[in-house]
N, C-alpha and C positions, 0 to 999 in steps of 0.2 A: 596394355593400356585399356583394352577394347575389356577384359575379364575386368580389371577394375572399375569400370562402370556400372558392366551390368551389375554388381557386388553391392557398390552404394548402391542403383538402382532399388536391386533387391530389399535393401536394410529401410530405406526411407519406405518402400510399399508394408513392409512388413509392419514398420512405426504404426505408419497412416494405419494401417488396419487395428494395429493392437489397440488404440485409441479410438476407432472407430465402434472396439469390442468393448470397453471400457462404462458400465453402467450405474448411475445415480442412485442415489435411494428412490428416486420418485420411479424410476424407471424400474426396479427394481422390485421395487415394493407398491405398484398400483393398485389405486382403491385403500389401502393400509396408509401409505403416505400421506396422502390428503389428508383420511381421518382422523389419522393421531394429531397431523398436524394443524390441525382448524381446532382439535378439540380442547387443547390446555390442560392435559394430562402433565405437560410439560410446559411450564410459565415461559419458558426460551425454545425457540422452535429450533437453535443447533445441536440440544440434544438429541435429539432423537435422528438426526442426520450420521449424526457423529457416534450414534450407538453401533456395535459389532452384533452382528447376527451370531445367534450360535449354533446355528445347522444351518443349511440350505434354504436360499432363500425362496425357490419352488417351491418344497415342502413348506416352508413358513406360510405361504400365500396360498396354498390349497386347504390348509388347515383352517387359514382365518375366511375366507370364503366358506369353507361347509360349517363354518361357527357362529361369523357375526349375526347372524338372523336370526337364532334360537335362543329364547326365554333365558334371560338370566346370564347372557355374554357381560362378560366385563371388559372394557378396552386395554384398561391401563393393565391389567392381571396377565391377558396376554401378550402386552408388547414385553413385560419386566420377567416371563416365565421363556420369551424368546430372544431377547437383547441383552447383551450386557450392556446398561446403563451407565457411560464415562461419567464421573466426577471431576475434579480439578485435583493436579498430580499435588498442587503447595495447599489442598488445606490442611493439613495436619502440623505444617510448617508454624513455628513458633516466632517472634521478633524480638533477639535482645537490645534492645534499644540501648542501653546500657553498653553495650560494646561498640554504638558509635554507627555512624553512615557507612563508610567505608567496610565495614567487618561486615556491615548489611548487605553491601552489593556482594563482596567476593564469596559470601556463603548463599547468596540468589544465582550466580551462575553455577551452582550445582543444583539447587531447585530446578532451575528451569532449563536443565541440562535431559536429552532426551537420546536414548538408544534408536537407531534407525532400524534395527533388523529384530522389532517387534507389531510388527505389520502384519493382523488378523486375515485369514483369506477371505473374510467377509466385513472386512471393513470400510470402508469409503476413505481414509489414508492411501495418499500413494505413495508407493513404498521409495525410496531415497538412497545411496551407497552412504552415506556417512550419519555420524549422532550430528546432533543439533541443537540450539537453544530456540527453548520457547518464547511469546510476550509472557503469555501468564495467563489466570485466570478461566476462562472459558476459550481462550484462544489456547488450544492443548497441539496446537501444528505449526509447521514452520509457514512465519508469511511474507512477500516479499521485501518490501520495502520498508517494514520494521526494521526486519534483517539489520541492513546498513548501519542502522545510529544504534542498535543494539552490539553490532561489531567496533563501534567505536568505542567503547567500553572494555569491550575484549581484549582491543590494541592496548586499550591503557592498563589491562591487568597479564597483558604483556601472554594472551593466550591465542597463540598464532597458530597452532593445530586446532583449533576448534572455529578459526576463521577458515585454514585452507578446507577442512572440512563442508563448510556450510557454503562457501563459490563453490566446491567439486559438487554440491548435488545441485546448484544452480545453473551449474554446468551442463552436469544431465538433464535436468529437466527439460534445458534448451534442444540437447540431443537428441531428447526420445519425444519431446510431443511438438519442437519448434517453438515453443516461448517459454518465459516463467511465471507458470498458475499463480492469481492471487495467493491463495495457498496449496499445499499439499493435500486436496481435498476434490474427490472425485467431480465434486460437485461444483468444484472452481474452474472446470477448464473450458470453459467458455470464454475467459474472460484474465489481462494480467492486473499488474500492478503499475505505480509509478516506476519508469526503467531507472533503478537502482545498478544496474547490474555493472557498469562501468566504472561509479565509482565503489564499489567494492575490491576492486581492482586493484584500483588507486591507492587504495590501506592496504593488500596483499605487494603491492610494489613498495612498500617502503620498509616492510619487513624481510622479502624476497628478491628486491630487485628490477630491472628492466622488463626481464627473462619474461615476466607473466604475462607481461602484455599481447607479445607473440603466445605464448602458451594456451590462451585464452584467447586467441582469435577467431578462429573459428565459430567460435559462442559468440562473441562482441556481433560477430556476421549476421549470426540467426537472430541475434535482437534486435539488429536493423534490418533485418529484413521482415520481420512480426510486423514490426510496425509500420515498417512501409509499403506492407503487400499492395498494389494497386496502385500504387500514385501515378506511375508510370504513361497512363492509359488515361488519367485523369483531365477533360476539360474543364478550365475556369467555372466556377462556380456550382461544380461535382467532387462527391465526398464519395468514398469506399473504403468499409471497415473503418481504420483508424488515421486515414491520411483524407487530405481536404486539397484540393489546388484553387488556389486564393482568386480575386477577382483578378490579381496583378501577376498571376503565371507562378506565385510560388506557392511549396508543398508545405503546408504544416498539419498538424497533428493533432487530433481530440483521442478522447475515450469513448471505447465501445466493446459491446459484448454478442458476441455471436447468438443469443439466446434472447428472443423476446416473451420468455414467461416469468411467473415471480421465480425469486430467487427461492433456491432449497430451506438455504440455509433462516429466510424472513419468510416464508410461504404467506400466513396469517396479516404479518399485516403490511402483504404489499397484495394480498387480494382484499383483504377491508380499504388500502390507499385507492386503489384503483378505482372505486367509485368514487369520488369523489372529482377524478379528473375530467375534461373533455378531449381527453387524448384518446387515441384508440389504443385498447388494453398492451398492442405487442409492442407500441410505441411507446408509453408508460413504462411500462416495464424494462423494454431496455433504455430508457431514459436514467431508469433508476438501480440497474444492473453498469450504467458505464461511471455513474456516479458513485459505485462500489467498487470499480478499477481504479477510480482516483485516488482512493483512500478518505476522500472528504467525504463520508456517509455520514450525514447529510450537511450541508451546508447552503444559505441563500445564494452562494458565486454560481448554480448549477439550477437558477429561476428566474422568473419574470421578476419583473417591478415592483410585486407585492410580495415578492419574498414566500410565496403558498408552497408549499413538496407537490400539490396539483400540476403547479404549472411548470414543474422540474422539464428540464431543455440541457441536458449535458451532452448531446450529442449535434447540437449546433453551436459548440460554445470551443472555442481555440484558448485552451489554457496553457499562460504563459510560463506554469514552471513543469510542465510535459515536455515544451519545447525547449526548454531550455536544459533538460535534462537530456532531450535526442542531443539537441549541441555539444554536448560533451559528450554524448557515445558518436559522434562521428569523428570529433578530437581524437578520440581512444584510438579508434578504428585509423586514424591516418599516423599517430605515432604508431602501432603496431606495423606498418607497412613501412616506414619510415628507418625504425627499429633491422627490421627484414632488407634496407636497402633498395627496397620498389619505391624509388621516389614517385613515380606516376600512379601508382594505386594510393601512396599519402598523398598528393598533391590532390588526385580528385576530391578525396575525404577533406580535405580542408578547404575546398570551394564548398562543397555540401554546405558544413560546417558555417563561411562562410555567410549565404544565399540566408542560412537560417537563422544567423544574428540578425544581417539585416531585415527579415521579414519581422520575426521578434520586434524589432524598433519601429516598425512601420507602424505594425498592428497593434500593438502591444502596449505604446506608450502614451501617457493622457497626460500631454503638458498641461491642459486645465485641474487636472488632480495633482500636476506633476507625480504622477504612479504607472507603475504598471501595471495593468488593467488585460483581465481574460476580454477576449473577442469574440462578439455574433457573427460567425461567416454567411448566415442567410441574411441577417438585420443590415450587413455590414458597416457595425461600430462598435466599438467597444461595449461594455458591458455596464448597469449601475451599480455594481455591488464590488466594494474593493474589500480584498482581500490579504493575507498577509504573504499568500503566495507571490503576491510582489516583490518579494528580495529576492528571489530566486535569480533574476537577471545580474543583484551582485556579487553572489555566491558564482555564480561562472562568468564574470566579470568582462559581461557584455553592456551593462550602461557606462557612457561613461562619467567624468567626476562629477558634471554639475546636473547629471542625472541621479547620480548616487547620492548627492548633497542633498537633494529634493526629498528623496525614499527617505532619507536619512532623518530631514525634519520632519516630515509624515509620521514616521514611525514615532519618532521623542513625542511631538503632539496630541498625536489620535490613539495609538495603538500600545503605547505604554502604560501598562500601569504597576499596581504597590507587586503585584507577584510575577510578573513578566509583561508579555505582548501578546494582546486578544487575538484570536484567532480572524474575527472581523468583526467591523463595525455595527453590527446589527446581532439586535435581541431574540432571534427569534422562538427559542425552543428547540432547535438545533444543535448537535453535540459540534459540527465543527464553524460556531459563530459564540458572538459574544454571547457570557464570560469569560466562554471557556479559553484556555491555552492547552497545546500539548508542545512536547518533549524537539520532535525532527522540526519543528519549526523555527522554536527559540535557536534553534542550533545555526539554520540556513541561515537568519536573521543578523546572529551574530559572526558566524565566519563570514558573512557576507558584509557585513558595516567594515569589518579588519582587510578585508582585501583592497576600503577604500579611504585606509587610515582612520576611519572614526571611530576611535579607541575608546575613549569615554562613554560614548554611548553603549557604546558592546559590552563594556565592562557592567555598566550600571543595569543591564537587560542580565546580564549573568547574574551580577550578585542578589538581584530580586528573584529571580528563578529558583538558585538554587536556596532562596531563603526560603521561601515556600515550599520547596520538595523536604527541606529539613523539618520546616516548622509542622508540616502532616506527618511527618515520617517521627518526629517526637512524641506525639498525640496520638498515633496510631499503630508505631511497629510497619507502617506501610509505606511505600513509592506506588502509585497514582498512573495509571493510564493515561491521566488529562485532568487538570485542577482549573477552579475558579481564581482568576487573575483579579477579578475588581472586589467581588467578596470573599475575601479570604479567608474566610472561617464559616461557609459556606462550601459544602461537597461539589463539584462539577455534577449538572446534570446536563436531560438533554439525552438521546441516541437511544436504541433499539433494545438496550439491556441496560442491567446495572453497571455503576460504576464499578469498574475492576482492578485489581491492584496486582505486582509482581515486580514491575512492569519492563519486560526488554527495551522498549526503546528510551525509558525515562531514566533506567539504570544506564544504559551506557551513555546519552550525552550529561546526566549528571554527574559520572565519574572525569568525563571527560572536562568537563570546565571546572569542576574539583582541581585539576590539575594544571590544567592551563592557565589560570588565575590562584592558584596556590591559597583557594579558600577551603576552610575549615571550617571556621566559627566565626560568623557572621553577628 
C-alpha cells in the first residue's frame, strides 16, 4: 500500500512538473512573438502560434537577435524561411452539392478527421493517444466542447470508435495536466472549456453501456475537482479560481483562467482592447481570457449595462448553464458510485447535485423576465442581458413545468426567428449576440423544450434551423460555424476572424435533427 503511494505520488509530481516544463510560443519565442504578432504579417494572429518551427527554437532566436537590426531585415522572410506556415487541412476539399446534405456530412467527417501521432517536436499541439475530428477551418485542433454536439453526429453515423477515441484523449488530458485544455494547444492551458466531459459519457453509454461510467470515473473526479479547487476554504462572499461561496453559504461556479496576459492566440487585439478599458490590464485580460473558457467569445451576458467589451466582467458573473452542467457532472459522478454499489459516496454526489439545483433557482431565476438569468455575485443580482443560455436549466430538467412554460413563451416571442433562435437579445457587434445563432445552442434549446413536452415549438426551432443550414449549404457547398437567424441571406458576422465553414459542431446537431424529425426537404 505504502509503495503505491509513493508511485501515484511520484507520477502526479512528475505530471506537475512535465507541465510546468511545457512552453508557449510567447515563451518561447520572446521579442519574435510580439513582433510578428503586433505586425500583420499574418491577418489572424492563430497563425503564427500555430506554426511548427523547423529547427530549434534557440537557434531560431539567436539568429533573429543577431538579424533584426541590420539594414534590409525582413520580418515576414524570416519567420516563413523558419516556420512552417499551417494552412487549413479542407481547403482543397470540393462540395457536391448535388449529392445532397447528408453525402455532405458523411464525406466531412473524413475532412475533418485527424491523425493524433503527427505531433511536430516543435509544435504548440499537444500530443493526444488517439485520431480525432476537427471543427474546421482555422480551428485545425481538437476543442472541447465542440467535441460534444460534433459526437452527436458521430452517434448518428453510427461511428462509435472515433467517439471512444476522442473521450480516451479527454481522458488523458484529465490524467496528465488535471483538466480539459480549451483546446489541444500549448497555449490553452491556462484555461478549460464548458464541462462537456460527462455528457459525452452519456452518448458513450448508450452505445457501450453502464460499464463506462465506472470506467471513466476517475476522470468524471478530476473534472470536479478542476473546477472545484478551493471552494472548500471559501467564506461568503469570496471567490477562488473557478468556485464562488454565495452570500447564502452555497458553492457555484464562474469562468476563469489562470493567466492575466492577452491571449497567444488574439495577442493584437486584446492589447489594442486594453486601452480602451478602466480595468487594470491583468484584470482585463483575464476578464477576457475566462470569457474564452466559456465558449461565448464575445458576447454582452459577460458586460455592464452598456454592453461595451471595455467593461467585460466574466469573472464576477455565475453563469447559469456552467452550473448546470457541474449538475450533471455531479449526477454522473453519483451514478458511477451508485453503479459500484457505494451508496454513500452516490448519495453524497446527489446532495452536491442537489444544493446546486437549488442555488441554480435561487440565483438564477428572474420571475420578472420569467428566465433564467446569469448572476452578479459582487452586484448581487441577476444580470441585464438575457441570454439563450437560459434553456440550459431545461436540458437537465432542473426548472420545473410552469418555469419551463415561461422559458418556453420567452423563447416562441423574443428569441425565435425565420432561421432559428438568436443567440441574445442584443445588437451588438458581437459574434455570440444578435443575429447570430449557432449550432450547440439550437440543440440545448430544443432537447430541452422536449424534456418538458413542448413539442411544437421544438419542432418548429428545428425545422427553421435546419432550413437555413440547407438553404447556405445550397448556395454555398458549405455548413457555417454560426449563421444570421434574422437576415437570412445575410453572412453571420461579428468575432475575431472570419466566418468559417466545415463545421463539427453544425454537422453533427444538423445530422442529428435530420433524423430525429425525419427531415429531408423542407
Amino acid at each position: 500500500m505504502l509503495r503505491r503511494f509513493f508511485i501515484t505520488l511520484y507520477l502526479a509530481v512528475a505530471v506537475s512538473c512535465a507541465w510546468a516544463q511545457i512552453k508557449t510560443p510567447r515563451q518561447l519565442f520572446p521579442g519574435l512573438f510580439e513582433t510578428v504578432q503586433m505586425s500583420d504579417i499574418f491577418p489572424d494572429n492563430k497563425t503564427f502560434v500555430d506554426a511548427t518551427a523547423k529547427r530549434d527554437p534557440a537557434l531560431i532566436m539567436k539568429d533573429y537577435n543577431d538579424l533584426k537590426d541590420k539594414p534590409g531585415f525582413d520580418l515576414k522572410t524570416f519567420v516563413t524561411a523558419n516556420f512552417f506556415i499551417p494552412g487549413t487541412h479542407n481547403d482543397a476539399f470540393k462540395s457536391d452539392i448535388q449529392a445532397g446534405i447528408r453525402k455532405h456530412i458523411d464525406t466531412l467527417w473524413q475532412v475533418l478527421y485527424r491523425k493524433h501521432d503527427t505531433v511536430s517536436k516543435y509544435s504548440s499541439l499537444l500530443p493526444v493517444p488517439n485520431d480525432f475530428v476537427v471543427p474546421g477551418g482555422r480551428f485545425r485542433e481538437t476543442y472541447y466542447w465542440d467535441s460534444y454536439f460534433t459526437m452527436l453526429g458521430l452517434q448518428e453515423s453510427h461511428k462509435t470508435k472515433i467517439i471512444h477515441d476522442m473521450i480516451g484523449n479527454f481522458a488523458y488530458l484529465l490524467d496528465t495536466y488535471g483538466f480539459i485544455p480549451n483546446g489541444i494547444r500549448t497555449y490553452y492551458l491556462t484555461r478549460s472549456q464548458p464541462p462537456f466531459f460527462s455528457m459525452m459519457i452519456d452518448i458513450l453509454a448508450k452505445d457501450e453501456g453502464a460499464k463506462v461510467y465506472t470506467q471513466y470515473q476517475p476522470e468524471l473526479l478530476k473534472e470536479y475537482t478542476f473546477w472545484m479547487k478551493g471552494a472548500d476554504k471559501l467564506q461568503p462572499g469570496q471567490a477562488y479560481r473557478n468556485s464562488v461561496r454565495m452570500q447564502g453559504g452555497e458553492i457555484l461556479n464562474r469562468y476563469w483562467d489562470e493567466s492575466d496576459l492577452p491571449r497567444e492566440e488574439s495577442y493584437k487585439k486584446d492589447v489594442t482592447a486594453v486601452k480602451d478599458t478602466k480595468q487594470k490590464p491583468g484584470d482585463f485580460y483575464r476578464n477576457i481570457r475566462a470569457a474564452a473558457e466559456s465558449g461565448w467569445d464575445f458576447s454582452t451576458r459577460w458586460m455592464d449595462t452598456t454592453g461595451r467589451l471595455e467593461t467585460i466582467q466574466t469573472t464576477l458573473i455565475i453563469p447559469v448553464d456552467l452550473n448546470c452542467l457541474l449538475y450533471h457532472l455531479e449526477l454522473d459522478i453519483a451514478k458511477s458510485y451508485s453503479i459500484q454499489g457505494n451508496m454513500t459516496m452516490s448519495k453524497l454526489y446527489q446532495t452536491k447535485a442537489l444544493k446546486r439545483r437549488n442555488a441554480i433557482q435561487k440565483y438564477c431565476w428572474s420571475a420578472k423576465d420569467g428566465w433564467y438569468m446569469d448572476y452578479n455575485w459582487e452586484l448581487k443580482h441577476t444580470t441585464t442581458h438575457i441570454s439563450l443560455a437560459g434553456v440550459f436549466p431545461l436540458e437537465f430538467r432542473i426548472a420545473d413545468t410552469k418555469q419551463a412554460a415561461s422559458v418556453a413563451k420567452v423563447l416562441k416571442s423574443k428569441f425565435f426567428k425565420s432561421g432559428g433562435l438568436v443567440t441574445t437579445l442584443d445588437r451588438s457587434g458581437q459574434q455570440w449576440d444578435s443575429p447570430n445563432a449557432w449550432a450547440p445552442l439550437q440543440y440545448m434549446a430544443i432537447d430541452g423544450l422536449n424534456n418538458y413536452q413542448e413539442y411544437k415549438l421544438a419542432r418548429s426551432i428545428a425545422e427553421n434551423w435546419v432550413r437555413i443550414n440547407i438553404s447556405v449549404f445550397n448556395s454555398t457547398g458549405k455548413l457555417m460555424e454560426k449563421y444570421n437567424v434574422i437576415d437570412t441571406d445575410v453572412k453571420a458576422g461579428g468575432g475575431e476572424y472570419p466566418l468559417q465553414d466545415g463545421f463539427g459542431w453544425t454537422n453533427g446537431v444538423l445530422l442529428n435533427l435530420l433524423n430525429h424529425y425525419h427531415i429531408d426537404q423542407l
